[in-house]
N, C-alpha and C positions, 0 to 999 in steps of 0.2 A: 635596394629599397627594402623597408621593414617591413614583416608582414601584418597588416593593419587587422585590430581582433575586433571582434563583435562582443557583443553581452547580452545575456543571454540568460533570462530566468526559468529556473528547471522545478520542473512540478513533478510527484510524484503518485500516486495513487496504489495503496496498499489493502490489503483483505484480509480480514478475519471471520471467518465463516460468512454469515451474510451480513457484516459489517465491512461498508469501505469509506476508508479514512484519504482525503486527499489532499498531501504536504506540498506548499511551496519554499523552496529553499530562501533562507531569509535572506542570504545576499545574490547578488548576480554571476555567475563565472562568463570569462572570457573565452572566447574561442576562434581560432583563425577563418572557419568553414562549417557550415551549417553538418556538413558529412562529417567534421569532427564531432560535432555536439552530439549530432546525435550515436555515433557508435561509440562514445564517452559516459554516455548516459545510458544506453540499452546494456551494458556491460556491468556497471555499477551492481553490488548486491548490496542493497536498501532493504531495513526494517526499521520497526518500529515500535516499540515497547510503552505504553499508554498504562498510565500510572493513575494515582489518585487524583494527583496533585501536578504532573506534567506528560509532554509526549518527548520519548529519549530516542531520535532518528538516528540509525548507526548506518554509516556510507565511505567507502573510504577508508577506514580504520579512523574515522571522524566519528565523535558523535555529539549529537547537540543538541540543547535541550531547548524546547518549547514548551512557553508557560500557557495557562490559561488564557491570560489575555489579551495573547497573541492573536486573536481569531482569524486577523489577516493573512494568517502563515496555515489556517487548516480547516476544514470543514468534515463532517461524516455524513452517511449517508447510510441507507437501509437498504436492503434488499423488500421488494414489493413479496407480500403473502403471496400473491400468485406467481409470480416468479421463484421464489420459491420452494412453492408446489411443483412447478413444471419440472426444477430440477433434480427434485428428487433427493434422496442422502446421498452423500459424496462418493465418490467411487474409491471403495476398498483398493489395496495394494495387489490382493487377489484379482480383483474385478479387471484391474489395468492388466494382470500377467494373463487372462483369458482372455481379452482384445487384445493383447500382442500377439497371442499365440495364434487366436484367429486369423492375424492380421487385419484388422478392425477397428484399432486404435482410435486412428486419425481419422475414420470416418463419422465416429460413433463423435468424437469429444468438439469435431468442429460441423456437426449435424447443429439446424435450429434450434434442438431442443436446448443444446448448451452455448449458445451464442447469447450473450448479456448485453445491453448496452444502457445508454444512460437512462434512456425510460423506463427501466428494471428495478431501479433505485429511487428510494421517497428521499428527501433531504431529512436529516433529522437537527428539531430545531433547538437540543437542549445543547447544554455544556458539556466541557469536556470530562468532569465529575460527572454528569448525568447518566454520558455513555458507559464509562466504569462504575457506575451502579447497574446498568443495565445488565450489562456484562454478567456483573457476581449475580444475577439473579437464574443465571442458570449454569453457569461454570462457575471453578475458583481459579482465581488469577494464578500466574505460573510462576515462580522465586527465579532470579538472576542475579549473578555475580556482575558484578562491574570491574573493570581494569584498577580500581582503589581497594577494592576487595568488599564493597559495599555490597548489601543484598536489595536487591527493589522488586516488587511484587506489580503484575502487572499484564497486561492481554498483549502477546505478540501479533502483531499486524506485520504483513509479508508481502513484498512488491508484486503488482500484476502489470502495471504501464507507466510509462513519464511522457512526460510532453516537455519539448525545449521552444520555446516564446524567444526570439528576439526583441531586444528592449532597446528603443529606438531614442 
């Protein structure tokens, strides 16, 4: 007997300081077992490179490009001023090697204070131009090579979670 696959739409959500950008892959992948998808998907290293003019998701040794128009394929989102505030600047490389040293890590980074969830985040309502002007108004975008040898300028956004949705 064949083994019958599911399908299966996979969302990803990415961060950029207190920007989170969150992609739906624009087609469906198959998969025999919900236990596959999802250790197929938590394994994956997912980025994302937001451009002037598009968003370039690298997954795979795939990458694909989403245009503005797309809007069905992405949304972003803001981190709330208060939220924030509570969190504080990000913890140095130092910071982390004196919680390990203490051994304090794990308590210090999964404490409330750093526990985010979706009511932490405003939606933000502009385009995806809007948010790359955002952006250049207090960083400069960062230069990348492409596999063509092309340079593209651009805010890397970095995977924090996926969701796999079964599509019925």
């Amino acid at each position: 007997m064949a083994n019958i696959k599911e399908k299966y739409q996979i969302s990803y959500g990415l961060q950029h300081g207190p920007w989170e950008l969150e992609l739906h892959l624009p087609e469906w992948e198959e998969y025999g077992t919900e236990e596959e998808v999802r250790k197929r998907s938590e394994n994956r290293e997912v980025s994302a490179l937001l451009t002037a003019d598009a968003i370039f998701l690298s997954f795979d040794g795939t990458e694909l490009e989403i245009f503005p128009e797309q809007t069905e394929s992405y949304s972003f989102s803001l981190l709330k001023k208060e939220t924030y505030e509570r969190l504080g600047p990000p913890l140095s490389p130092e910071d982390l090697d004196r919680l390990i040293g203490k051994d304090m890590l794990e308590e210090v980074i999964f404490s409330s204070r750093y526990m985010v969830t979706e009511n932490d985040y405003r939606e933000f309502p502009g385009s995806l131009a809007g948010v790359f002007i955002e952006l250049g108004q207090s960083e400069e975008p960062l230069c990348r090579k492409t596999d063509d040898g092309r340079e593209r300028y651009g805010y890397l956004f970095e995977s924090v979670w996926y969701q796999a949705g079964c599509v019925r």
